[in-house]
Steps between C-alpha positions, in 0.01 A plus 500: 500500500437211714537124409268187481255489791577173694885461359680381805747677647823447326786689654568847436856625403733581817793609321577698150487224223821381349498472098517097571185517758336759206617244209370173614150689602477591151572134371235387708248786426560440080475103542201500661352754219638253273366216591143651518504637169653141417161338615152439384362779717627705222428361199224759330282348252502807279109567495585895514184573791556743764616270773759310265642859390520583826683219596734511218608846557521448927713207391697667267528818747630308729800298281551890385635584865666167615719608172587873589539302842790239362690777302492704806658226684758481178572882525559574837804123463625718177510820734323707213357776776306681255341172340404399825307851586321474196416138529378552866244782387369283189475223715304720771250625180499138363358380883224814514443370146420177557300462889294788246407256282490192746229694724336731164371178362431518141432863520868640608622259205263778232620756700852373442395430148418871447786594696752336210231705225609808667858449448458338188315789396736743616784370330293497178451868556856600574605320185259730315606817625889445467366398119293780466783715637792335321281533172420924582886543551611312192249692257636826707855393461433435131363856466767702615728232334373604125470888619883458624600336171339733292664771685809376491515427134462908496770544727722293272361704169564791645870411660584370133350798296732769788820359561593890572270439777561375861383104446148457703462213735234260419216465742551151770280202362248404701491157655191268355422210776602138388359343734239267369098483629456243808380164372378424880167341438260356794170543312457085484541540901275760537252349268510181693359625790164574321253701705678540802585888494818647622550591869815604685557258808765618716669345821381715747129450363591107512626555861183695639295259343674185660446730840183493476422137357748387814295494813169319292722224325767430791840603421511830701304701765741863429557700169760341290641927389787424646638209184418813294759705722777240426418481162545863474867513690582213284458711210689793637788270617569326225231464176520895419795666451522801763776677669393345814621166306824692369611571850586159567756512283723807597807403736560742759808657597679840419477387131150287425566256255268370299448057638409233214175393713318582893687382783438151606161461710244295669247616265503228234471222778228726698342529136525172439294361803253806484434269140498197665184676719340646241495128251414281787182664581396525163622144432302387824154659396561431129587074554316447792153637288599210260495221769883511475713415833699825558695390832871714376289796401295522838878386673675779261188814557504406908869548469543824353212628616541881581423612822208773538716795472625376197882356635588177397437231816846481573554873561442658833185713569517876537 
């Protein structure tokens, strides 16, 4: 991604970031997303037409991230490593998420809107099969229960009427499911979304759609694939358990031990500006479309920016 056309040229990082440098960029990045939402440019008189719903949600989008943005900030001072990898990666789908619906228009916010449906919808369904399958087992269970029972009560007749006899074992009883049906219930959510029809809306389809939407509206000239790429290594690293993730936890040595967390790294500060990237652009295209001044965002995005092999401006080519 590229910034703003016409931004300045704000100077790029010449060093690795210290958590201070990283902090007080983030003060400045949430303050001046505060005080835009804050102002009149924001204030939606709630008529519900396309360009108002469109604004509310590429509003809204955008508080979503400068969020997942502050409690990254608040994980990587608490040292919660795994926190932070999972924060970084929602924060990364939270960005796709919302330049989507900045540069969709009203029409990525249906897509969106059937996006939600489609979860919604699946959920709904899952509850009805473990339902349908809890109620299958119990009648099952309840079957072999009574044929047990009655079997058993012959056992017992028989052991009573032969003490001269070897005493026969009663047959096991058969375990009936307690477990009670799911009360999960989304049907007012689905409902609400009246016509619009269900449709699946993945990141990578977000991605190749903001590639292609990129050289006609301004805010890149390449194909964005590669956010998808850290998306994806964010998820192995730290979102989905894996044995890759396990790894990081065994202490070598002629006995490995088993250590209470990863080794300390760079990666929560590295993660951690990588965010700082990914909200100042959005927060950049997202104010500046509002008539709202975004001077720390364009300062923050020219900052961070990565260079075009993908290293952070501070690290050395090659």
């Amino acid at each position: 991604m590229i910034g703003m056309t016409g931004a300045g040229d704000a100077p790029r990082q010449q060093s690795r970031p210290t958590r201070e440098e990283l902090s007080e960029a983030t003060s400045r990045l949430l303050a001046e997303i505060d005080a835009a939402f804050a102002s009149d440019r924001w204030a939606l008189l709630d008529t519900r037409t396309p360009q108002v719903t469109w604004r509310m949600y590429d509003g809204a989008a955008l508080r979503y991230c400068a969020e997942l943005l502050r409690e990254l900030a608040a994980a990587v001072d608490g040292g919660l490593e795994y926190a932070v990898r999972s924060l970084a990666r929602s924060l990364i789908e939270a960005t796709v998420f919302s330049l989507y619906i900045h540069f969709g228009g009203h029409g990525a916010v249906v897509a969106a809107g059937q996006a939600t449906r489609h979860s919604a919808e699946g959920v709904q369904a899952e509850r009805d099969r473990i339902n349908q399958n809890l109620a299958a087992s119990k009648k099952d269970a309840l079957r072999r229960l009574e044929k047990v029972r009655a079997h058993n009560a012959h056992i017992a007749r028989r052991n009573a009427s032969r003490p001269d006899l070897p005493p026969m074992a009663p047959l096991p009883t058969p375990h009936v499911p307690q477990m009670e049906p799911s009360r999960v219930d989304l049907s007012d959510l689905i409902t609400g979304f009246g016509p619009i029809q269900a449709q699946a809306l993945p990141v990578s389809v977000m991605i190749d759609q903001l590639s292609g939407w990129a050289p006609t509206q301004g805010f890149g000239q390449e194909s964005l694939r590669w956010i998808y790429l850290d998306y994806r290594r964010l998820s192995m690293n730290g979102t989905h358990a894996s044995t890759h993730l396990l790894d990081e936890l065994f202490e070598p040595g002629n006995y490995i031990r088993i250590a209470a967390r990863p080794a300390p790294s760079e990666l929560g500060l590295m993660l951690w500006d990588v965010g700082l990237y990914y909200t100042a652009f959005a927060t950049e295209w997202v104010l500046s479309a509002a008539d709202c001044p975004t001077p720390e965002s364009t300062r923050i995005r020219l900052w961070t920016q990565p260079q075009p092999n993908g290293r952070a401006p501070w690290q050395q080519n090659g």
